[in-house]
C-alpha positions as CSV (number, residue, x, y, z in Angstrom):
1,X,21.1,-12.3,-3.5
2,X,20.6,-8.7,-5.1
3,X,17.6,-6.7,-3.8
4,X,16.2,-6.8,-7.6
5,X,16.0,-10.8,-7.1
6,X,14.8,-10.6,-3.7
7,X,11.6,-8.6,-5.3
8,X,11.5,-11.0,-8.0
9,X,11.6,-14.3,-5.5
10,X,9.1,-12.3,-3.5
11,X,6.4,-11.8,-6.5
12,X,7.1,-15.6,-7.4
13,X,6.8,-17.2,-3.8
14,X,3.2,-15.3,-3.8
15,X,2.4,-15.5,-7.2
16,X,-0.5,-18.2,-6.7
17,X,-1.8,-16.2,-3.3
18,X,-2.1,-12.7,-4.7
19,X,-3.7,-13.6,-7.9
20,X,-6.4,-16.3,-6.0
21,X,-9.4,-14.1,-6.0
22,X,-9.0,-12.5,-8.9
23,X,-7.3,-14.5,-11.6
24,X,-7.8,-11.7,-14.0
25,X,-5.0,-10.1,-12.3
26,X,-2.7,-12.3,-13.0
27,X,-1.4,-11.3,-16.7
28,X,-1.8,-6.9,-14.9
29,X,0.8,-8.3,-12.1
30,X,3.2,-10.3,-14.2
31,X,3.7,-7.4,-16.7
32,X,4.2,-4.8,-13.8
33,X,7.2,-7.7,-12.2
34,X,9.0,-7.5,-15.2
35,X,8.7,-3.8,-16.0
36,X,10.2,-3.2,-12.2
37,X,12.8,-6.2,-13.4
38,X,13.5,-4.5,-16.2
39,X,14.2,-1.0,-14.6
40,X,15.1,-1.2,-11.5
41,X,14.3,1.5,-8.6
42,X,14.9,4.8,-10.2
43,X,18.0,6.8,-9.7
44,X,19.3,10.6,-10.9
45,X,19.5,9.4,-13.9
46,X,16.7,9.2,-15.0
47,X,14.3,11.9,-16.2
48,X,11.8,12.8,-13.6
49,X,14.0,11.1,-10.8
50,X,17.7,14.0,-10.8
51,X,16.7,15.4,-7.7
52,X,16.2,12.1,-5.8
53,X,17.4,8.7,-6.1
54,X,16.4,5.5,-4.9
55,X,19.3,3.4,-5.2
56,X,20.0,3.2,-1.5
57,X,16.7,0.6,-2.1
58,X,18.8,-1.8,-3.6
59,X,20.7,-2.4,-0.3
60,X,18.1,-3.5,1.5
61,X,15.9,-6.3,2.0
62,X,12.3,-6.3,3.4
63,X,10.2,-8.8,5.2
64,X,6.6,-10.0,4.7
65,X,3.9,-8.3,6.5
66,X,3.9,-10.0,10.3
67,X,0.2,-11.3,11.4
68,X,1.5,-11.1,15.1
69,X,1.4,-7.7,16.0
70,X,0.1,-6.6,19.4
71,X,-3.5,-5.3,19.4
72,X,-2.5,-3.0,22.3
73,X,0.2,-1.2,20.3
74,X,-2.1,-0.9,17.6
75,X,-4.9,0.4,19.4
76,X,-2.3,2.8,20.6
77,X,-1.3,4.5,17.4
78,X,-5.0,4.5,16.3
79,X,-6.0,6.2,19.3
80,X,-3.5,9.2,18.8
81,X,-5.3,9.8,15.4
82,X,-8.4,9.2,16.5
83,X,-11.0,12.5,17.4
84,X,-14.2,12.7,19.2
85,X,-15.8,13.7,15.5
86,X,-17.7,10.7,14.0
87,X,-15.8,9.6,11.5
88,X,-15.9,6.1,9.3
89,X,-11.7,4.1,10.1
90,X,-10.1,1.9,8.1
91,X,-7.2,0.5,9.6
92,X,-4.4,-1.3,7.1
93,X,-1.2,-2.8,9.2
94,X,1.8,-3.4,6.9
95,X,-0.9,-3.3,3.9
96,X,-3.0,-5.5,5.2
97,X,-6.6,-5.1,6.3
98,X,-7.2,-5.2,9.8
99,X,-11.1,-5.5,10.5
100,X,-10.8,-5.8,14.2
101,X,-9.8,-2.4,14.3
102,X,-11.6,-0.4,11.8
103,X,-15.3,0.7,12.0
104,X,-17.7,1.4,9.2
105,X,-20.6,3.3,9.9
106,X,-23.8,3.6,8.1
107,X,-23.3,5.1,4.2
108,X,-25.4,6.1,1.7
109,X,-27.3,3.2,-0.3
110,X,-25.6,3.9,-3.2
111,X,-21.7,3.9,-1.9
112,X,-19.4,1.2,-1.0
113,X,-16.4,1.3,1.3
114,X,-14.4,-1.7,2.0
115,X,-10.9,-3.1,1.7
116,X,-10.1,-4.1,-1.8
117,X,-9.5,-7.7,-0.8
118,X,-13.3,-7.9,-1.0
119,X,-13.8,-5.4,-3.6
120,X,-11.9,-7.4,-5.8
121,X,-15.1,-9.5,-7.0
122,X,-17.9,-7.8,-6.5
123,X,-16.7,-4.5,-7.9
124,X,-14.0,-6.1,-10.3
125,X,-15.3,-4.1,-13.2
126,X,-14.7,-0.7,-12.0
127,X,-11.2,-1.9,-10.8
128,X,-10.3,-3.2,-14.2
129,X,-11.1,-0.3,-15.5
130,X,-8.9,2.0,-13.8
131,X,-6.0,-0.5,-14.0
132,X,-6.7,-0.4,-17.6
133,X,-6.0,3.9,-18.4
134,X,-3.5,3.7,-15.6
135,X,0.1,4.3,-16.2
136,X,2.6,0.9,-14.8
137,X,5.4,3.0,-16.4
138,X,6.8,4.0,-13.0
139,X,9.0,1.4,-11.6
140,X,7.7,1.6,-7.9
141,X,4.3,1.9,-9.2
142,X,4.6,-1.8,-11.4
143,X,6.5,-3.2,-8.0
144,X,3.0,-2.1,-6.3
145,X,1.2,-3.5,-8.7
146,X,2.8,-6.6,-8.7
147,X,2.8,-7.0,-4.8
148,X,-0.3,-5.5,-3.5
149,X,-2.8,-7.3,-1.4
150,X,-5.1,-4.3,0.1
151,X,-5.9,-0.9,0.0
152,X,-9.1,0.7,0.4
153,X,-12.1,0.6,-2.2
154,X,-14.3,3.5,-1.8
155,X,-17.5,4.4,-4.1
156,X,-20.1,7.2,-4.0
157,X,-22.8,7.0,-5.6
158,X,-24.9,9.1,-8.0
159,X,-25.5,12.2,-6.4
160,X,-24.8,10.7,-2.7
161,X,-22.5,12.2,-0.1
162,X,-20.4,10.2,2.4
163,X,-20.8,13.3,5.4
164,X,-18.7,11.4,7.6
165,X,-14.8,12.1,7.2
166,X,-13.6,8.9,5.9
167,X,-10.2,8.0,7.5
168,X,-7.6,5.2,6.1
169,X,-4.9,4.9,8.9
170,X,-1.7,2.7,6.9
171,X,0.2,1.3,9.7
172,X,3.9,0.7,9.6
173,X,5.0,-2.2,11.9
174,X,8.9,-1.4,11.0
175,X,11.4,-4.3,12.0
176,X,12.1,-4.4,8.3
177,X,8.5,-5.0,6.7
178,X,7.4,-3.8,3.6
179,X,3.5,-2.5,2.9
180,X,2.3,-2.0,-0.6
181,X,-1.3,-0.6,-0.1
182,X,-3.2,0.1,-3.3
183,X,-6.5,2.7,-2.7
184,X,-9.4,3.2,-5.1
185,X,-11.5,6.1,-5.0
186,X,-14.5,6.3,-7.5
187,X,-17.0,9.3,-7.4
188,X,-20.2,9.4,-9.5
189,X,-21.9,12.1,-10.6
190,X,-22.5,14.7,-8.6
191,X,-20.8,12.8,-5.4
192,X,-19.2,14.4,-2.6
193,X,-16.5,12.9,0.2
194,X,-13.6,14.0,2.0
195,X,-10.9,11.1,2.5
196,X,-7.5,11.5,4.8
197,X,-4.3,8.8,4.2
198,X,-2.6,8.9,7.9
199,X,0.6,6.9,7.4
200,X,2.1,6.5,10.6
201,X,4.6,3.8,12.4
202,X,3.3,1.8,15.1
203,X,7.2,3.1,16.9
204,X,8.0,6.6,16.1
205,X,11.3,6.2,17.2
206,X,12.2,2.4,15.8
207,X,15.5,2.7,14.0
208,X,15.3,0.2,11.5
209,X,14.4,0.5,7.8
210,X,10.8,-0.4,6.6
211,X,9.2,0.5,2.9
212,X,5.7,2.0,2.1
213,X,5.1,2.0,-1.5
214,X,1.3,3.3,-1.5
215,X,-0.8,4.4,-5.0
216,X,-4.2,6.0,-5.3
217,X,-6.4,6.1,-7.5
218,X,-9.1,8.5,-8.2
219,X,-11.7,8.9,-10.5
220,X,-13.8,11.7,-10.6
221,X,-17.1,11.6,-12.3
222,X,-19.0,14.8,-14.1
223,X,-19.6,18.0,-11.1
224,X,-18.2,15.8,-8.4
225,X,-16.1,16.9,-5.5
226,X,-13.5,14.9,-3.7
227,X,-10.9,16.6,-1.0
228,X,-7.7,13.9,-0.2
229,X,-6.0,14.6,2.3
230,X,-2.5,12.9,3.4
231,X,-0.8,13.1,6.5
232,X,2.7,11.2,6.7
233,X,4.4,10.9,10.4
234,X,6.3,7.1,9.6
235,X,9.7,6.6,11.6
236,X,12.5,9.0,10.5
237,X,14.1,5.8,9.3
238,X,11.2,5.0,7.0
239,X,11.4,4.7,3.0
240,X,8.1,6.0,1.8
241,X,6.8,6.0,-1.7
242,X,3.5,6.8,-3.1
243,X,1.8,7.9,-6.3
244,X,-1.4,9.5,-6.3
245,X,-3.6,9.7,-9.6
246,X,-6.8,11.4,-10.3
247,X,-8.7,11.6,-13.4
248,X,-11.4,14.6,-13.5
249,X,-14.1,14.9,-15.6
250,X,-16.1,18.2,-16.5
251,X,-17.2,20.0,-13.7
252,X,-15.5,18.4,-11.1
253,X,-13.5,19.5,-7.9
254,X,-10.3,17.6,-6.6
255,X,-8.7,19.3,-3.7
256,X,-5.8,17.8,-2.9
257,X,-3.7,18.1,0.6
258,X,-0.1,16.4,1.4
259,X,1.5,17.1,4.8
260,X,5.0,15.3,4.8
261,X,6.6,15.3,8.3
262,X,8.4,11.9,8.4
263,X,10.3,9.4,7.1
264,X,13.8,9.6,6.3
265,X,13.4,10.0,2.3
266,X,10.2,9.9,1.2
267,X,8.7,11.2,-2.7
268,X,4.7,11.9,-3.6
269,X,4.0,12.2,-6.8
270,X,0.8,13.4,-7.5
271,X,-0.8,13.8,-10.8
272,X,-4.5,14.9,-12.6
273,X,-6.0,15.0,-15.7
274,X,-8.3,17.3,-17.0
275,X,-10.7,15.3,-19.2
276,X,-13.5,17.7,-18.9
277,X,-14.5,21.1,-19.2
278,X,-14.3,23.8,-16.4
279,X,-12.7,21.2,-13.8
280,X,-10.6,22.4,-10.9
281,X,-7.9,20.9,-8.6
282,X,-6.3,22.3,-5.7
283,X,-2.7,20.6,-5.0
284,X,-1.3,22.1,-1.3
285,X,1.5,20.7,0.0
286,X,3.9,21.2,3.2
287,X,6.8,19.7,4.5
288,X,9.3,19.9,7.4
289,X,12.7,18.1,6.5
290,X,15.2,17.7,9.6
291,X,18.3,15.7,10.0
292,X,19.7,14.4,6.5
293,X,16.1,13.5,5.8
294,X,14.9,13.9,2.2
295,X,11.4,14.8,1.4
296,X,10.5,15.3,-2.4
297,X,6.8,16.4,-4.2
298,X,6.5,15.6,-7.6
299,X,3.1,17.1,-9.6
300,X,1.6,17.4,-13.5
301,X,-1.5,18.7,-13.6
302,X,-2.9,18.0,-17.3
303,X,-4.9,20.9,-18.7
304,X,-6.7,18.7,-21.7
305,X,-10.2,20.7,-22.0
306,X,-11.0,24.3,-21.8
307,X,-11.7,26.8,-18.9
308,X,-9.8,24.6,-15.9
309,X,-9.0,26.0,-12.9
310,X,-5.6,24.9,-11.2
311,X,-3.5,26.1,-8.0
312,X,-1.0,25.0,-6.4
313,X,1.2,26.0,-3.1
314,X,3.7,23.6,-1.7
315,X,6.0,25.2,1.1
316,X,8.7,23.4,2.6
317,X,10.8,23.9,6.4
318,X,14.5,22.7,6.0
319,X,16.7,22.8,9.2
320,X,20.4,20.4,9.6
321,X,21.1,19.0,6.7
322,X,17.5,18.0,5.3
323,X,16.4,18.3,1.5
324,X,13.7,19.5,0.0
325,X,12.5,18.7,-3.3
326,X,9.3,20.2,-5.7
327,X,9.3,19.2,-9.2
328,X,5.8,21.0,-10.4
329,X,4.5,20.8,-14.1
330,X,1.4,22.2,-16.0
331,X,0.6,21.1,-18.9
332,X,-1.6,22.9,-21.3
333,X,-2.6,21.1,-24.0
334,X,-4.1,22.1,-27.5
335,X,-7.8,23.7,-27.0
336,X,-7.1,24.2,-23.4
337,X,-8.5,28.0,-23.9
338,X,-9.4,29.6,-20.5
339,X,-7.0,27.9,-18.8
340,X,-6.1,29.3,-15.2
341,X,-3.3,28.2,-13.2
342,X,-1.4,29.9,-10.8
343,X,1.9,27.6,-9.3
344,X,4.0,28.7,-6.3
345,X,6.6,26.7,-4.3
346,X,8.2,28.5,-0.9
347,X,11.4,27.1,1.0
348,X,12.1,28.3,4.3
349,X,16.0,27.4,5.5
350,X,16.7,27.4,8.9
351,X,20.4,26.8,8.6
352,X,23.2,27.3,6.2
353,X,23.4,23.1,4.9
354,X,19.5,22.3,4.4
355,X,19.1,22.4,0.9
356,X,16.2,23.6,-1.5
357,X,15.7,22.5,-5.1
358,X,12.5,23.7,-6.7
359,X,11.2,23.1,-10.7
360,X,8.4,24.8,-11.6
361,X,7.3,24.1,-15.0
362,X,4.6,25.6,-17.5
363,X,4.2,24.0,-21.0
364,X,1.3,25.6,-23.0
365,X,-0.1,24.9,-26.6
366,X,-3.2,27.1,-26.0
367,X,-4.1,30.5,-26.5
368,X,-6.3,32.9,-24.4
369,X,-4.9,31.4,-21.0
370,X,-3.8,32.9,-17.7
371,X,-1.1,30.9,-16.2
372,X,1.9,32.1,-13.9
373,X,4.6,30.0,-11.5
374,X,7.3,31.2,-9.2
375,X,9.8,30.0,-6.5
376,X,11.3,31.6,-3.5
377,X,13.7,30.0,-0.8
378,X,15.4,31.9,1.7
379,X,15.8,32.0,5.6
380,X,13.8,34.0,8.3
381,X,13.4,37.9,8.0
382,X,16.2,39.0,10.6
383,X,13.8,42.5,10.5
384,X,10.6,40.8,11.4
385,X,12.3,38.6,14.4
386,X,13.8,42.5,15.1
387,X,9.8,43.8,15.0
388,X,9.0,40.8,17.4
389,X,12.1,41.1,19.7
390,X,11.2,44.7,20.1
391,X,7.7,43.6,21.5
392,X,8.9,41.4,24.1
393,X,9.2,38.0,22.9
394,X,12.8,36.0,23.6
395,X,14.5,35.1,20.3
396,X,13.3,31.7,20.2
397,X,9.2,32.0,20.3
398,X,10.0,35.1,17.9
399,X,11.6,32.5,15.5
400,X,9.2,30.0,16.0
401,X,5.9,32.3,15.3
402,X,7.9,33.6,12.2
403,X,8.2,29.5,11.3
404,X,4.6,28.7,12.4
405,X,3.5,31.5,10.4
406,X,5.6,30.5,7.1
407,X,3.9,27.3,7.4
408,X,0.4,28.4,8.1
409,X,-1.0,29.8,4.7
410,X,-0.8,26.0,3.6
411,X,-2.5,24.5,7.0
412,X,-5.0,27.3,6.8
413,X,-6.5,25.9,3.0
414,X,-7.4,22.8,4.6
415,X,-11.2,22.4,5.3
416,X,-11.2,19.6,7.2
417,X,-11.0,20.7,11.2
418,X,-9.7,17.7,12.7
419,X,-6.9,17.3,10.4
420,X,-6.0,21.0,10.4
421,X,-5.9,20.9,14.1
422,X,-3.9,17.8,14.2
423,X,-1.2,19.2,11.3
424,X,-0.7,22.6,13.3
425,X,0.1,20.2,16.5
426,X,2.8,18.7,14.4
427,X,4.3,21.6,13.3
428,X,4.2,23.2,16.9
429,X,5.9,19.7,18.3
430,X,8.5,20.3,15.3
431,X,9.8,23.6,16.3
432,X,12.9,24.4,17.9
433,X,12.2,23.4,22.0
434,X,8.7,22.2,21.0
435,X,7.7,25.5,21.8
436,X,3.3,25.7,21.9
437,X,2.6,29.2,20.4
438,X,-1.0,29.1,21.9
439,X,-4.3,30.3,20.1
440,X,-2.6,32.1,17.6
């Protein structure tokens, strides 16, 4: 059996489960099974997909989500993530919501957050709605579509803030399982939240192959502000996929934050629209690539409406033979006056195979706009490491502040304490030696 009748066994086998509490969903799922049928999982030939391919997909074969899992190595890989700051968990293994280990504390009266299996009726309007503008045109998205059973379903009301960090920790059991989590962010008016994606095997160093095809949506109403965060550490012999997309309305901020340290291919795309006046997005991304691993950030940021405000800094670490990928486009559309958007993407390579391939891309059809892009990639300064040599520090902590730094300017935009703390740990545990560089 090929993998694209696996998938398509898979979707009928659950058919009657998945669709059980919402029969509505039924015709949305079949249509995304046949578009994935119909395409297949996206390879260099196709536009959007030349710099990474997902054939190798089709040679494998994944396993439901297992029920059996031991609590202790769950409560384990939680508590690794976990801080002393009050925080609201949500706690998805292979997809599927675990309420034994998540805690919800008390929200405003206005906002909701629970997993979508139990969104699914009480809130089934607003999801129809989203699944109604969004676009199944993405193979891996329609396969998500098709085969999703959770995700989380978050809501802030009117003018309400959610101060708590709100953390969703997707958990990878590996052994060959597949997880298709599907996330709904919904911000009223005036709401504000701050909402982190840890993705993160249950055995860092299991060697066999699992999937994560995750999608996010997020809807941002008029002068609301919502900072996402992502943080992926899966198994370096992990396939992750995800697709992240907002919608912003006039006024409003989305602040967008993608750390990519494992997995052994892995592609974000990550994409919003501008339906409003003076909105802004920032999109920051870094990502250390290792190995032959293959890490890839795909973004379009849709200028539709006048005066937006867009940046966006991805920066990229590539040692061995690992490959880097950023595929950036900014779309200006007609009427778009005032426009600002800056776009920059940075490779460091740390030896002479690691790869680089960046696409920065501007389209405009508006006058009166400000908007500039640019790409660097190149290795270490050999006259800074000189400067630092001369100061007394051995070659290697030299290299590995000049690293640390490199990587810093994107850690440093994140507002969130906890998390920046816990993505500067990574980096330090990445370098060369796992060398701690301190308070610096």
């Amino acid at each position: 059996m090929s993998s694209m009748d696996a998938w398509v066994k898979e979707y009928s086998d659950q058919k009657n489960q998945l669709c059980a509490k919402a029969p509505w969903l039924e015709a949305i799922r079949q249509r995304a099974m046949d578009l994935f049928a119909e395409n297949g999982w996206p390879n260099n030939r196709m536009e959007g997909w030349r710099h990474t391919s997902l054939v190798a997909l089709d040679k494998e074969t994944f396993a439901r989500p297992d029920d059996n899992i031991n609590d202790e190595k769950i409560n384990s890989v939680i508590n690794t993530i976990k801080t002393n700051e009050p925080s609201h968990w949500m706690v998805f293994v292979d997809g599927v919501y675990s309420d034994k280990h998540s805690y919800i504390d008390k929200l405003p009266s206005g906002s909701v957050l629970k997993p979508v299996s139990q969104a699914l009726s009480d809130y089934a309007d607003d999801i129809q709605a989203i699944l109604s503008e969004s676009d199944q045109k993405s193979s891996p998205a329609a396969l998500n579509m098709a085969l999703t059973v959770d995700g989380a379903f978050i809501k802030i009301g009117r003018g309400e803030s959610i101060e708590l960090p709100v953390n969703l920790i997707f958990i990878s059991s590996g052994n060959g399982r597949y997880a298709f989590p599907r996330s709904y962010i919904i911000a009223d008016k005036g709401a504000l939240a701050c909402v982190t994606e840890h993705y993160v095997s249950l055995d860092p160093s299991d060697s066999s192959t699992s999937l994560t095809n995750a999608v996010t949506h997020l809807r941002l109403s008029e002068g609301s502000n919502i900072t996402h965060l992502k943080l992926q550490t899966e198994s370096k012999s992990a396939f992750h996929i995800a697709y992240t997309d907002a919608h912003q309305e006039g006024k409003s901020v989305f602040n967008s934050h993608s750390m990519a340290f494992g997995s052994k291919l892995a592609r974000n795309d990550i994409t919003t629209s501008f339906n409003g006046t003076h909105c802004e997005t920032l999109l920051n991304g870094l990502y250390l690539v290792d190995g032959r691993r293959h890490i890839d950030h795909t973004t379009h940021i849709d200028h539709k409406q006048p005066h937006g405000i867009s940046r966006e800094h991805y920066r990229g670490v590539l040692s061995d033979f690992g490959r880097g990928v950023f595929c950036g486009r900014v779309r200006v559309g007609h009427g778009a006056a005032g426009t600002d958007s800056l776009q920059s993407s940075d490779s460091l390579l740390l030896s002479k195979m690691a790869r680089a391939d960046s696409k920065p891309e501007l389209e405009i059809y508006a006058d009166d706009v400000k908007c500039a892009h640019g790409a660097t990639v190149g290795q270490l300064d050999e006259n800074s490491l000189f400067y630092l040599r001369c100061r007394g520090l051995d070659e290697s902590f030299a290299r590995n502040l000049l690293i640390y730094a490199f990587a810093a300017e994107v850690v440093n935009r994140i507002t969130a304490p906890s998390v920046r703390e816990q993505v500067s740990a990574l980096i330090q545990s990445s370098l060369p030696g796992s060398i701690s560089l301190g308070d610096i």
